[in-house]
FIDO-288948 format. One record per residue (C-alpha): residue in three letters; x, y, z. Coordinates in steps of 0.2 Angstrom, whole numbers, always signed. Layout:
BEGIN
{pt "ala",{X,Y,Z}}
...
//
This chain:
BEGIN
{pt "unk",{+4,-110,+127}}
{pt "unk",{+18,-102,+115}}
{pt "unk",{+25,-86,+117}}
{pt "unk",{+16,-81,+100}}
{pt "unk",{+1,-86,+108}}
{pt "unk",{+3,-77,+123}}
{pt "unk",{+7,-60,+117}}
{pt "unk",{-8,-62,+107}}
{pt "unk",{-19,-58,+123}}
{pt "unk",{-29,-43,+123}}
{pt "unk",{-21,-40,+141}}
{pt "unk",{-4,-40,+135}}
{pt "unk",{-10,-27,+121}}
{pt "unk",{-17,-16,+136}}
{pt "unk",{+1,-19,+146}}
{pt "unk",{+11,-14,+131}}
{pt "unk",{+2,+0,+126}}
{pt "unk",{+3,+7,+143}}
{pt "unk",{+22,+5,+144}}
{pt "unk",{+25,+11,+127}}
{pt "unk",{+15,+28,+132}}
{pt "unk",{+27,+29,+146}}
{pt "unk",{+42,+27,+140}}
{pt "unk",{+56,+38,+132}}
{pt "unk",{+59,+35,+114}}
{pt "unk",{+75,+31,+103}}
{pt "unk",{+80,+39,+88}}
{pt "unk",{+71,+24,+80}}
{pt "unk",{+60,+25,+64}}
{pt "unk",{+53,+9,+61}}
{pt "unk",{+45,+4,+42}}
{pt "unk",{+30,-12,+40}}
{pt "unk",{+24,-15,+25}}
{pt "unk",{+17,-33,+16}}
{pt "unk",{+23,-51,+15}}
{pt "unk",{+34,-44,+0}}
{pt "unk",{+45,-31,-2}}
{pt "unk",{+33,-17,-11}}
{pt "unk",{+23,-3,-9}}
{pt "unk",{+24,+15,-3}}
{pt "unk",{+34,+9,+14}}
{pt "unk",{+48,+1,+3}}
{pt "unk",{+52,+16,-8}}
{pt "unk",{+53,+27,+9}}
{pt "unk",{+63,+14,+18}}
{pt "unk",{+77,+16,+3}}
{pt "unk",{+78,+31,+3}}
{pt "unk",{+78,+35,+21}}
{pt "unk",{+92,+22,+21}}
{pt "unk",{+102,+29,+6}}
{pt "unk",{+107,+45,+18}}
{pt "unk",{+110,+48,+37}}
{pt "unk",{+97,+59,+46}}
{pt "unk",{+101,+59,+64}}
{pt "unk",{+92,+44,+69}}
{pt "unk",{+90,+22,+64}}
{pt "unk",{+79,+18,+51}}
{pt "unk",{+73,-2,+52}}
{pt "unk",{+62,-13,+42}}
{pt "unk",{+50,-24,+52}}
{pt "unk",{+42,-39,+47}}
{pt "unk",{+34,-53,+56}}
{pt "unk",{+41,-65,+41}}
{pt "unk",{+57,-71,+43}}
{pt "unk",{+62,-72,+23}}
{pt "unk",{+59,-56,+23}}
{pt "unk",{+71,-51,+35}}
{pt "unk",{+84,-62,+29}}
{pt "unk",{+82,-55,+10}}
{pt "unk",{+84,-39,+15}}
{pt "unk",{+97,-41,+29}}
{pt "unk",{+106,-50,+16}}
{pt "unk",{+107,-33,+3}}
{pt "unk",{+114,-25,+18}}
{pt "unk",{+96,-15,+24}}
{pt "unk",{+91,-13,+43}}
{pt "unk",{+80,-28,+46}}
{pt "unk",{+69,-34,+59}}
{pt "unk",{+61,-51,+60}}
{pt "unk",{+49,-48,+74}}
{pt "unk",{+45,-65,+78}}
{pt "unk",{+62,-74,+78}}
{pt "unk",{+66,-63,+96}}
{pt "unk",{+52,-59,+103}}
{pt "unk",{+62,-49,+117}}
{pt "unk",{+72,-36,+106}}
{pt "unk",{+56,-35,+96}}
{pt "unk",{+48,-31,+113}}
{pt "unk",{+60,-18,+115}}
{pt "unk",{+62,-11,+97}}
{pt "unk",{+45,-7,+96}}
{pt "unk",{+42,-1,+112}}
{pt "unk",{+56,+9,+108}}
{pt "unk",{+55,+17,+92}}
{pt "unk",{+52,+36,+90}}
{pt "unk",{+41,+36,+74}}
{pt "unk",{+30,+20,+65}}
{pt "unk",{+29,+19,+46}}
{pt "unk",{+15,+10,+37}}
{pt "unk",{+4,+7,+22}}
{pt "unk",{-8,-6,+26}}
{pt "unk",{-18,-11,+42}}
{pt "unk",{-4,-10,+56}}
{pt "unk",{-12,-25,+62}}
{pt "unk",{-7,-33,+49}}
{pt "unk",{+10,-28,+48}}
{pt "unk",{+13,-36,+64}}
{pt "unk",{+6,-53,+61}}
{pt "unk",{-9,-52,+68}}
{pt "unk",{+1,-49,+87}}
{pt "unk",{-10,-37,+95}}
{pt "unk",{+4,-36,+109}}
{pt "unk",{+16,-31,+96}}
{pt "unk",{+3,-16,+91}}
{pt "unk",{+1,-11,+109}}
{pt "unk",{+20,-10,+107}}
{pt "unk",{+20,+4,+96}}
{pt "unk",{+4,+15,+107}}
{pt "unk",{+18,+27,+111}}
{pt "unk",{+26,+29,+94}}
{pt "unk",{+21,+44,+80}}
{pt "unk",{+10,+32,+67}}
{pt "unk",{+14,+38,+49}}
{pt "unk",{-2,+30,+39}}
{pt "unk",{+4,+31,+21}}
{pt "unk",{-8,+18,+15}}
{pt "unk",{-7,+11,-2}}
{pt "unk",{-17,+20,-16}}
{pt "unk",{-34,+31,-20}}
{pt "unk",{-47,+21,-16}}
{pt "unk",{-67,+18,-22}}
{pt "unk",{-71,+9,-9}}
{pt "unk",{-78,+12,+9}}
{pt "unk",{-64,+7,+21}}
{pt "unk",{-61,+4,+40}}
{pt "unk",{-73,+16,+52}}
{pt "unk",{-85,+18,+37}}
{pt "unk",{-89,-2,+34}}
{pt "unk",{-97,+2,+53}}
{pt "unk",{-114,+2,+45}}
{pt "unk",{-112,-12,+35}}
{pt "unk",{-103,-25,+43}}
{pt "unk",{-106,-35,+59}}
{pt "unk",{-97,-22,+72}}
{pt "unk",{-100,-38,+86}}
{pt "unk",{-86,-48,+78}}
{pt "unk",{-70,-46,+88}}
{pt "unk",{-57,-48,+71}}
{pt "unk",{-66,-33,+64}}
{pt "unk",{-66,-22,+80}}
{pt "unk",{-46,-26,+80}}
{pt "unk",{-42,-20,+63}}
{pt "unk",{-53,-6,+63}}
{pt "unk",{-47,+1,+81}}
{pt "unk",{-28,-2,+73}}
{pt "unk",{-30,+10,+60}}
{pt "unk",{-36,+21,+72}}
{pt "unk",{-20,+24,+80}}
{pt "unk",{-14,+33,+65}}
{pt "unk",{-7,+51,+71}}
{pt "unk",{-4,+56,+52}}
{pt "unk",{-12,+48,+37}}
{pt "unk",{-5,+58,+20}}
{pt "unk",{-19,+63,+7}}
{pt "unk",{-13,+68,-11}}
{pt "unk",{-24,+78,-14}}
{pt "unk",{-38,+90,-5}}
{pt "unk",{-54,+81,-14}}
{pt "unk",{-48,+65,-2}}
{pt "unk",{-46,+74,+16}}
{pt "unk",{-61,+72,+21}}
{pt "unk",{-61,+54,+12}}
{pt "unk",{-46,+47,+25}}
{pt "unk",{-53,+60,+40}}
{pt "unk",{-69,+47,+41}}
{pt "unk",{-58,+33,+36}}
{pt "unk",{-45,+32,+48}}
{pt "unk",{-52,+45,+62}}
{pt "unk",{-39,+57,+58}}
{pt "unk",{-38,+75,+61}}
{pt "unk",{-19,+75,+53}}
{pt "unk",{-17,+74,+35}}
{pt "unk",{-1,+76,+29}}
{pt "unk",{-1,+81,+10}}
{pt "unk",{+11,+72,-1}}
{pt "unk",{+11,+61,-18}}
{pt "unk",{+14,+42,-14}}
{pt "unk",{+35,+35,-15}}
{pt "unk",{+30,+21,-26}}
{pt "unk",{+24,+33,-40}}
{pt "unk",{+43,+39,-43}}
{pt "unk",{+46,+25,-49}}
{pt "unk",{+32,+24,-63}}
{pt "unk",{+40,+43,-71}}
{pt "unk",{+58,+39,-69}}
{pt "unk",{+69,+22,-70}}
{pt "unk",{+70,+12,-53}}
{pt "unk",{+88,+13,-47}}
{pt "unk",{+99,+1,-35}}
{pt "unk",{+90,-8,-24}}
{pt "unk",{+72,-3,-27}}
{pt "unk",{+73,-16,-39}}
{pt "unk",{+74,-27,-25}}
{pt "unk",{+55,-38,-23}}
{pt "unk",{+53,-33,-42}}
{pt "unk",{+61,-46,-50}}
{pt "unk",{+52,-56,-66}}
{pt "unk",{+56,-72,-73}}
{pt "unk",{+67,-70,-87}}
{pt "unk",{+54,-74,-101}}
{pt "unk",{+41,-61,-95}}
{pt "unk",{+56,-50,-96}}
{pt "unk",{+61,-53,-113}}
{pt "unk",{+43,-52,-119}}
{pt "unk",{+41,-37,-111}}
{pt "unk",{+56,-29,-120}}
{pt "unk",{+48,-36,-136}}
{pt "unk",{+36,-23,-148}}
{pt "unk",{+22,-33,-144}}
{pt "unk",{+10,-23,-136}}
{pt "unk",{+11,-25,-117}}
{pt "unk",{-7,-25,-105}}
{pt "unk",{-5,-26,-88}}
{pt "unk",{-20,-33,-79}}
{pt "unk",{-24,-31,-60}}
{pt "unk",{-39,-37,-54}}
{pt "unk",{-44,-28,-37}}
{pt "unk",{-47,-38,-20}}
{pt "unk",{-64,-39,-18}}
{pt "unk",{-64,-44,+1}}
{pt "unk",{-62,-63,-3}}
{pt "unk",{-75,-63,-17}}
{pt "unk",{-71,-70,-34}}
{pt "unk",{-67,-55,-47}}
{pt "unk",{-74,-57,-64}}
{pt "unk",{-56,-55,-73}}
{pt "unk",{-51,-70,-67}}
{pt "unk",{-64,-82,-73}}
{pt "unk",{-64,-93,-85}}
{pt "unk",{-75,-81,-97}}
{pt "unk",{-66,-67,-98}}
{pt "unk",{-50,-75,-97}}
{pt "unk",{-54,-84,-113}}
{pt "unk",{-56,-66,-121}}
{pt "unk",{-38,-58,-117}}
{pt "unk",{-31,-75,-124}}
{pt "unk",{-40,-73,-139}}
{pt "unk",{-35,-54,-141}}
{pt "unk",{-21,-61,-138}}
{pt "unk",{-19,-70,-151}}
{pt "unk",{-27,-62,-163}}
{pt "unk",{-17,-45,-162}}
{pt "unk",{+0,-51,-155}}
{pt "unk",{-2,-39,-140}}
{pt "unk",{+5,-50,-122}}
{pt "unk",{-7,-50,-106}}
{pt "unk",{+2,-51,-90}}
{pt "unk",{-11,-55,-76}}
{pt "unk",{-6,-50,-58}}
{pt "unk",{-18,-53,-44}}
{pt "unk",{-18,-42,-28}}
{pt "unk",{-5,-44,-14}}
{pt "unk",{-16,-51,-2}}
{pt "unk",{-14,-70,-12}}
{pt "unk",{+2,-71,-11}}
{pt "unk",{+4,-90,-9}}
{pt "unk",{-14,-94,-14}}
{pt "unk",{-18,-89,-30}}
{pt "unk",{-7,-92,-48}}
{pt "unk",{+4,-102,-39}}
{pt "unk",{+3,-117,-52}}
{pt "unk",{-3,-106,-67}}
{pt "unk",{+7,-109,-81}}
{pt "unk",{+8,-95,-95}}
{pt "unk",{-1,-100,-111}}
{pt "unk",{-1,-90,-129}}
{pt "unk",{-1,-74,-125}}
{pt "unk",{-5,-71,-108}}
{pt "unk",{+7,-73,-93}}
{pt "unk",{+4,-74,-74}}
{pt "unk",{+17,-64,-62}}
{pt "unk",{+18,-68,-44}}
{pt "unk",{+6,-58,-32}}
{pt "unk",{+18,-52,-22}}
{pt "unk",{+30,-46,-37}}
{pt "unk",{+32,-25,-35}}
{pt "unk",{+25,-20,-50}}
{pt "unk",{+28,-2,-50}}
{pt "unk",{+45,-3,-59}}
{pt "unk",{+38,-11,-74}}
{pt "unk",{+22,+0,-75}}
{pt "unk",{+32,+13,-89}}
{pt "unk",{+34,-3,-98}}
{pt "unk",{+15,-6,-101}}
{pt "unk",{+1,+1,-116}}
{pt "unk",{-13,-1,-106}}
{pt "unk",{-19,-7,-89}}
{pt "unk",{-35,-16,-87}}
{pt "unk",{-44,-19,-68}}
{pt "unk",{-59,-17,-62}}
{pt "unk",{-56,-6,-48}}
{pt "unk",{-41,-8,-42}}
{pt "unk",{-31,+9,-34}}
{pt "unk",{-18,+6,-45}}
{pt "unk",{-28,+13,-61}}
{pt "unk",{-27,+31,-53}}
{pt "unk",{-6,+29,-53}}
{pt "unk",{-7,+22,-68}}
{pt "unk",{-15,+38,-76}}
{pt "unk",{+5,+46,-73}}
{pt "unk",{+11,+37,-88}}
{pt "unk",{-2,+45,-97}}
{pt "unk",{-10,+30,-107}}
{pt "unk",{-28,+21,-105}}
{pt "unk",{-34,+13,-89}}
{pt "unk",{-50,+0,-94}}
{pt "unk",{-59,-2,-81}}
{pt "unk",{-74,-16,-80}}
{pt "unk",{-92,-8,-80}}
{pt "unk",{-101,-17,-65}}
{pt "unk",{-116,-10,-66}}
{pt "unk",{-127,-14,-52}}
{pt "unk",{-126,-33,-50}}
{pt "unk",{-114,-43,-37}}
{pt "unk",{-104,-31,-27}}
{pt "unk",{-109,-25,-9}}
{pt "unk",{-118,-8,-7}}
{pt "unk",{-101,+2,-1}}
{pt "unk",{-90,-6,-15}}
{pt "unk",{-86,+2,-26}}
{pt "unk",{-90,+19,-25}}
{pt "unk",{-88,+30,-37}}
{pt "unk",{-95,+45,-30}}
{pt "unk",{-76,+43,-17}}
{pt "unk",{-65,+51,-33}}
{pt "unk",{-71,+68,-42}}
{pt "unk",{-78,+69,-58}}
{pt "unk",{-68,+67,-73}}
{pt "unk",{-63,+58,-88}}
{pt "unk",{-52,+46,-82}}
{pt "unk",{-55,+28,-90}}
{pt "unk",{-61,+19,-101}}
{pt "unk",{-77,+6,-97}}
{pt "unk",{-79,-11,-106}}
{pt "unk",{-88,-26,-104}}
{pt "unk",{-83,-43,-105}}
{pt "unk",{-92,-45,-119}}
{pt "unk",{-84,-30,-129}}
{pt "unk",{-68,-32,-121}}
{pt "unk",{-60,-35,-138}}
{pt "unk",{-68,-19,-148}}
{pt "unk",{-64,-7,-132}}
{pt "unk",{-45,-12,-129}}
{pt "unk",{-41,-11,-149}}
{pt "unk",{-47,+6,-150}}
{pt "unk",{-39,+11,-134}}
{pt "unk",{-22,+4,-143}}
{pt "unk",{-25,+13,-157}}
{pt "unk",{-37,+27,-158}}
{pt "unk",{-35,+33,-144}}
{pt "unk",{-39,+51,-138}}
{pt "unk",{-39,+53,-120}}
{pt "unk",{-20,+56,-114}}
{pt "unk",{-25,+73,-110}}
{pt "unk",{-38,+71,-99}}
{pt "unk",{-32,+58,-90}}
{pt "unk",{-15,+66,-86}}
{pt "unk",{-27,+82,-81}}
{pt "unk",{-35,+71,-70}}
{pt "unk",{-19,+63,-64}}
{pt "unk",{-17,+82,-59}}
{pt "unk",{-30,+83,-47}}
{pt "unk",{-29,+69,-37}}
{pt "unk",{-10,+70,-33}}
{pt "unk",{-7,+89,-34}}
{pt "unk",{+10,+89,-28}}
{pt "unk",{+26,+84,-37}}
{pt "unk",{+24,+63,-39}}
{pt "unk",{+44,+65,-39}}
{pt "unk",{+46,+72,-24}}
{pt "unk",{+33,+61,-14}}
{pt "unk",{+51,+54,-3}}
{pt "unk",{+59,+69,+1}}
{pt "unk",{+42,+77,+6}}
{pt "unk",{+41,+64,+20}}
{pt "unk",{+57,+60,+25}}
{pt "unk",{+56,+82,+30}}
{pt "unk",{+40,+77,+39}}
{pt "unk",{+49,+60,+46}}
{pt "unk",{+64,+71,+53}}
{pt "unk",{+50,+84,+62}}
{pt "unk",{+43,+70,+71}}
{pt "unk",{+56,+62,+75}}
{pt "unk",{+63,+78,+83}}
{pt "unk",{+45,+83,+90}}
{pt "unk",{+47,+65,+96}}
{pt "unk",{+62,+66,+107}}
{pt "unk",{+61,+84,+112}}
{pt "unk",{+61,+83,+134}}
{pt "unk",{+44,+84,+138}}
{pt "unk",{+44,+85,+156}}
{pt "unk",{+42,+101,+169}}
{pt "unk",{+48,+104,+186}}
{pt "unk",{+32,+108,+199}}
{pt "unk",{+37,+120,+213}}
{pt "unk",{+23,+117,+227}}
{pt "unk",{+17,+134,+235}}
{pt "unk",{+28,+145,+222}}
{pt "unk",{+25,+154,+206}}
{pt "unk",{+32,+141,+198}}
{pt "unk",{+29,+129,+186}}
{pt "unk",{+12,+118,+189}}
{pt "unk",{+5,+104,+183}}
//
């Protein structure tokens, strides 16, 4: 049996979480995020990085490229396969844990490297507003006997602190996540979408240079993100509805770029070729520095329509109706009231998006809705939480035994 293997019992998860619990922490602050570099971890990583606060900030990854790219630009990297030792010891370690997607996950799927980090501070930052029902409250829906869900359920439960932009959502990620703590912040990756990425958070956003050059064209640009629908097929993808962007497309001038979610990164657009008109970025791409660049955005219901509302211009999003999608996806009832987008059909898709490029009328309301559900500064999202990373890591370290004086007045148990 490998060591991989090994450490994937559900004993060695029990051992490790036991020792972690126990013992004393480093000024270590650890950051997990996907297979690529993106999302709200990234942008909090950098900037922890970019200025000394009393303690060692690492990214940790269980793919090795990863490491290596950022090792290679001179970031704090951990590749936690490679040494299974020093990874042992880093995690069981570190002061505070960072993350925005399930930690199991972020560990490759190594329960034993999750029970690693029992002991740590878990910093759930998670990766957008959501419609749909997530983690503790799929309980009545899915099939709670099946071990795989059990595991990535109980691992978003070890979040100590989960931040909520805004106070229509606390109650949202308290039955979500099984978390008292909410920590009130916007997400990092949003700075990016009101002001020009700088350095390196251009790192895992790199283009190929034709979409580049089209994108700094005139050309009407649409960015179009289809949500992950738990493994089902999404309707912007087929065939159908492709064949209407292209031919919008080609009858306006205006350039489609089609991004699928993250989690097919390596299995979906791999071979797509751009044709007229519409062009396919990678999966794992970080979009975020590029969203200022686009007129419109079109999903279904993907979270990344709400960040987009920050730039102000239309978010189409597809009407579903009631047909093929499970009873707790999506729900709309999940986000307050307002006039936030635009619905179309795949068979007015066309008529909807030209009147959104040019008669359109809703900036103001989607900006005031933009408002409500991140009600602190967007710009100040980082500095927000590296102050809340410093408090933990302090509250963290702080001595946290007592002396017990039998028979006196003294200190007791």
């Amino acid at each position: 049996m490998s060591d991989i293997n090994q450490l994937s019992a559900s004993e060695a998860q029990r051992d490790y979480a036991a020792l972690s619990q126990r013992v004393r922490k480093r000024p270590l602050v650890l950051f997990f995020g996907r297979r690529s570099f993106s999302d709200n971890s990234k942008y909090l990583f950098l900037r922890a990085v970019a200025a000394s606060r009393g303690y060692e900030v690492m990214w940790a990854t269980p793919t090795a490229e990863l490491a290596q790219a950022l090792t290679a630009q001179g970031l704090p990297a951990l590749s936690l396969k490679d040494d299974l030792q020093r990874s042992i010891d880093l995690l069981l370690h570190a002061a505070v844990a960072v993350f925005c997607l399930n930690p199991m996950e972020s560990v490759g799927d190594t329960p034993a490297l999750l029970g690693c980090l029992a002991g740590a501070t878990q910093l759930q930052l998670w990766h957008g507003v959501s419609v749909k029902h997530l983690n503790l409250q799929l309980i009545p829906h899915l099939d709670s006997r099946a071990p795989v869900l059990r595991q990535y359920w109980m691992a978003n439960c070890g979040a100590d602190h989960v931040l909520s932009t805004a106070s229509c959502f606390d109650a949202y990620w308290r039955e979500v996540f099984g978390c008292r703590s909410l920590l009130r912040s916007g997400m990092p990756r949003n700075e990016v979408i009101l002001r020009p990425a700088q350095g390196l958070e251009w790192l895992g956003a790199g283009l190929p240079e034709p979409v580049v050059k089209t994108l700094e064209t005139d050309a009407p640009a649409l960015l179009m993100v289809p949500t992950w629908q738990r493994g089902q097929h999404t309707a912007l993808t087929q065939p159908d509805f492709l064949a209407q962007a292209v031919a919008f497309s080609r009858g306006t001038g205006a350039q489609i770029f089609l991004k699928v979610h993250p989690t097919y990164v390596g299995r979906w657009g791999a071979d797509a070729q751009t044709t007229e008109g519409l062009h396919f970025i990678d999966p794992g791409v970080d979009i975020y520095p590029w969203m200022h660049r686009f007129d419109a955005l079109i999903t279904d219901y993907s979270s990344i329509a709400f960040d987009f509302l920050l730039t102000g211009r239309p978010a189409l999003m597809l009407d579903l109706g009631d047909a093929g999608h499970q009873t707790y996806e999506p729900d709309w009832s999940l986000v307050p009231e307002g006039d936030f987008r635009t619905l179309f059909t795949v068979r007015n898709f066309q008529d909807v998006l030209m009147r959104a490029l040019t008669a359109d009328t809703g900036r103001d309301a989607r900006l005031g809705y933009a408002a409500r559900i991140f009600e602190t500064d967007p710009l100040r999202a980082s500095d927000t939480l590296l102050a809340a990373l410093d408090e933990l890591v302090e509250r963290k370290l702080a001595p946290d035994h007592h002396v017990w004086l039998p028979g006196t007045a003294g200190t007791r148990p």
